[in-house]
C-alpha positions in Angstrom: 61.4 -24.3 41.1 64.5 -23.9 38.9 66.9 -22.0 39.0 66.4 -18.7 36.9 62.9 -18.6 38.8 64.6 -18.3 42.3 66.6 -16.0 41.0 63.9 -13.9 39.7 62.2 -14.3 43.1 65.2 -13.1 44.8 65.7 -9.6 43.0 61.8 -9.3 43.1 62.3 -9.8 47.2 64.9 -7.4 47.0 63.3 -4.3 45.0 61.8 -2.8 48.4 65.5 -3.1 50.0 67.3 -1.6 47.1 64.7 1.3 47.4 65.5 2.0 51.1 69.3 1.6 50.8 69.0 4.7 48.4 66.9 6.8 51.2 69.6 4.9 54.2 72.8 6.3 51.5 71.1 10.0 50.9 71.1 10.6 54.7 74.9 9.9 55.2 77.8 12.2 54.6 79.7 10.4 52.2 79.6 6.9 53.3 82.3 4.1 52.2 81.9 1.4 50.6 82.4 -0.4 53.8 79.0 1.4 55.2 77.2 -0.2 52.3 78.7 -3.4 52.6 77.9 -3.5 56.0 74.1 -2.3 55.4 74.1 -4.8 52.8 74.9 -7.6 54.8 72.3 -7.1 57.3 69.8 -6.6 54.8 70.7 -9.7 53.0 70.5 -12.2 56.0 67.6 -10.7 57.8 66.2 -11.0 54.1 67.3 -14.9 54.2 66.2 -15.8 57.3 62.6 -14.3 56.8 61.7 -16.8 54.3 63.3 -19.5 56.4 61.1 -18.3 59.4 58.0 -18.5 57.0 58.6 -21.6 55.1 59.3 -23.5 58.7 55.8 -21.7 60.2 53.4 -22.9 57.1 50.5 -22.5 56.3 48.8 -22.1 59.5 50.9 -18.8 59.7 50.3 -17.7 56.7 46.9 -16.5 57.4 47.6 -14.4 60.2 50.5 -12.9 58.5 49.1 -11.9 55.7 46.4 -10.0 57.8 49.0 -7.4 59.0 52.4 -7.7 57.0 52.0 -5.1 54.8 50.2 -2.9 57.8 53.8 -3.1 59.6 55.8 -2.8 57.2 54.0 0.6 55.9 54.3 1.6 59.9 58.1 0.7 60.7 59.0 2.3 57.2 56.8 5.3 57.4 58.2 6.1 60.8 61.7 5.8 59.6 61.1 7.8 56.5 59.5 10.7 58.8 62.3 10.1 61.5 65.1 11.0 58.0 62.9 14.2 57.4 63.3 15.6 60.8 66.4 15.0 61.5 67.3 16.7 57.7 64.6 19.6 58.3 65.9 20.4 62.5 68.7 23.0 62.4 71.6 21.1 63.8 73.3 21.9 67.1 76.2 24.3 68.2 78.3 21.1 68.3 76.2 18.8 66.0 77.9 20.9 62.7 81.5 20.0 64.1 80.6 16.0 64.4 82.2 13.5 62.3 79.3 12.1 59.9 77.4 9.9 61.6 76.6 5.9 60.6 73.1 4.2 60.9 73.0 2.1 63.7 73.0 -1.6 63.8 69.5 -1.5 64.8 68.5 0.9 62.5 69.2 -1.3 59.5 68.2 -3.8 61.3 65.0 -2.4 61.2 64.2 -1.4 58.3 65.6 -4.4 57.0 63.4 -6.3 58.9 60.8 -3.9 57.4 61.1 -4.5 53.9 61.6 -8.3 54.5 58.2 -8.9 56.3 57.1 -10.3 53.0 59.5 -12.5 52.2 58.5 -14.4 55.2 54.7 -14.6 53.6 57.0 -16.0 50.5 58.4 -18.5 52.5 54.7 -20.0 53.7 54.5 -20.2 50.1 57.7 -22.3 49.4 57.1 -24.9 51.7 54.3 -26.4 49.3 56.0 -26.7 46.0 59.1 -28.6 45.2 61.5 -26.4 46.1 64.9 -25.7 48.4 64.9 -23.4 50.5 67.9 -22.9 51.7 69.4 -22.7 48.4 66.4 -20.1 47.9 66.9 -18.6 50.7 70.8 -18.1 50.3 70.4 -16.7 46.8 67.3 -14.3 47.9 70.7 -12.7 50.6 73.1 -12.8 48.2 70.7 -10.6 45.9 69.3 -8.7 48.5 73.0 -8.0 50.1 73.9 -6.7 46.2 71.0 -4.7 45.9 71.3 -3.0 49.0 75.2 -2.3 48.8 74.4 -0.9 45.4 71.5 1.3 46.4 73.5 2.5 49.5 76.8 3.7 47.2 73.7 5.3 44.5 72.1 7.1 48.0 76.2 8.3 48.3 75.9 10.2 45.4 72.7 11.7 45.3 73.4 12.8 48.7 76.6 14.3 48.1 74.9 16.3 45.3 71.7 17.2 46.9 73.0 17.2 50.6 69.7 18.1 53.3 67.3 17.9 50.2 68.5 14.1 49.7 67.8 13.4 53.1 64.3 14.5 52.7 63.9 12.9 49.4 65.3 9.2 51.2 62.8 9.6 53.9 60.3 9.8 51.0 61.5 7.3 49.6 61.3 5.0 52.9 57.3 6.5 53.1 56.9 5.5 49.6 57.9 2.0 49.9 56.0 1.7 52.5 53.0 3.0 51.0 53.6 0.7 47.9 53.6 -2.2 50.2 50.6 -1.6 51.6 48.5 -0.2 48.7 50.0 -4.0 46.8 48.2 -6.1 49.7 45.5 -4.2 49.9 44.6 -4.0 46.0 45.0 -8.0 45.7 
C-alpha cells in the first residue's frame, strides 16, 4: 500500500471521530485548545492501537468481529449521545450554575474513542494480508485521527458557544447519528 492510500485510509478511519469531537466540543463551555488537544490525543492512539490489535489477531478474529462491531459501537455511542441530551435537557442544580465548566473525563473520551475506533480494528484484520506496514499505517491513521479530532473539538467550541444547551443536544445527536451510520453501513454491505 503506498503512501497516499494510507493516507486516505487514515482520514477515512477518522471521519466517525471528527464527527464526535464536534458533539464532545458542543457540550463544553468554551473549552481551550488544550481540551482538544488532549481529546485529540486519546482519540488518535486508541485509534492507532485498534488496527494494531486487529492486524496482530487476523483473520480468525475477523469473523467474530465483524459479527458485532458495528452493534457496539452504535450502543456505546448511542448511550453517550443520549447521556449529552439529558444532562443539556435536566435543569441544573442550585450549585451546579455556579461550577466552573466542566471537562470530559479521561474515560469518557476514552470511550467513545474506543467507540468510533471499533472498526479500525476490523481494518487492521485486513492489513495483515496485503503488503503493507503497519506501524507506519497505524502511526499515520493517529496522527490523522489526533487532527481530526482536535479540529472537530475547537468547531464543537464554537457552535456551542453560539447555540449553548441546544448544541449540547444537537452533539448528542450527532454521537446517535454516528452511531446509527455505523451500523446501518455493516448492515447494508
Amino acid at each position: 500500500m503506498n503512501f497516499a492510500a494510507t493516507l486516505l485510509l487514515a482520514f477515512a478511519m477518522s471521519t466517525d471521530a471528527f464527527a464526535a469531537a464536534i458533539g464532545k466540543g458542543t457540550s463544553l463551555h468554551k473549552p481551550r485548545f488544550s481540551d482538544a488537544l488532549r481529546a485529540g490525543v486519546i482519540f488518535g492512539v486508541i485509534e492507532a492501537i485498534t488496527p494494531l490489535i486487529g492486524w496482530l489477531v487476523g483473520s480468525v478474529a475477523a469473523k467474530y468481529v465483524e459479527n458485532w462491531d458495528h452493534w457496539l459501537a452504535f450502543v456505546m455511542l448511542s448511550i453517550l449521545g443520549l447521556l449529552m441530551i439529558r444532562n443539556a435537557v435536566r435543569a441544573p442544580g442550585e450549585d451546579e450554575a455556579d461550577r466552573p465548566p466542566r471537562k470530559h473525563s479521561f474515560w469518557n473520551l476514552a470511550l467513545t474513542g474506543f467507540a468510533t475506533s471499533i472498526d479500525a480494528m476490523a481494518i487492521g484484520v485486513s492489513l495483515a494480508f496485503i503488503d503493507n506496514n503497519i506501524l507506519v499505517t497505524a502511526s499515520v491513521i493517529g496522527l490523522a485521527t489526533l487532527l481530526m479530532v482536535t479540529t472537530g473539538f475547537m468547531l464543537g467550541r464554537v457552535l456551542g458557544s453560539l447555540a449553548g444547551k441546544r448544541a449540547e443536544i444537537f452533539g448528542g445527536l450527532v454521537l446517535i447519528g454516528v452511531g446509527t451510520s455505523i451500523l446501518f453501513e455493516h448492515l447494508r454491505a
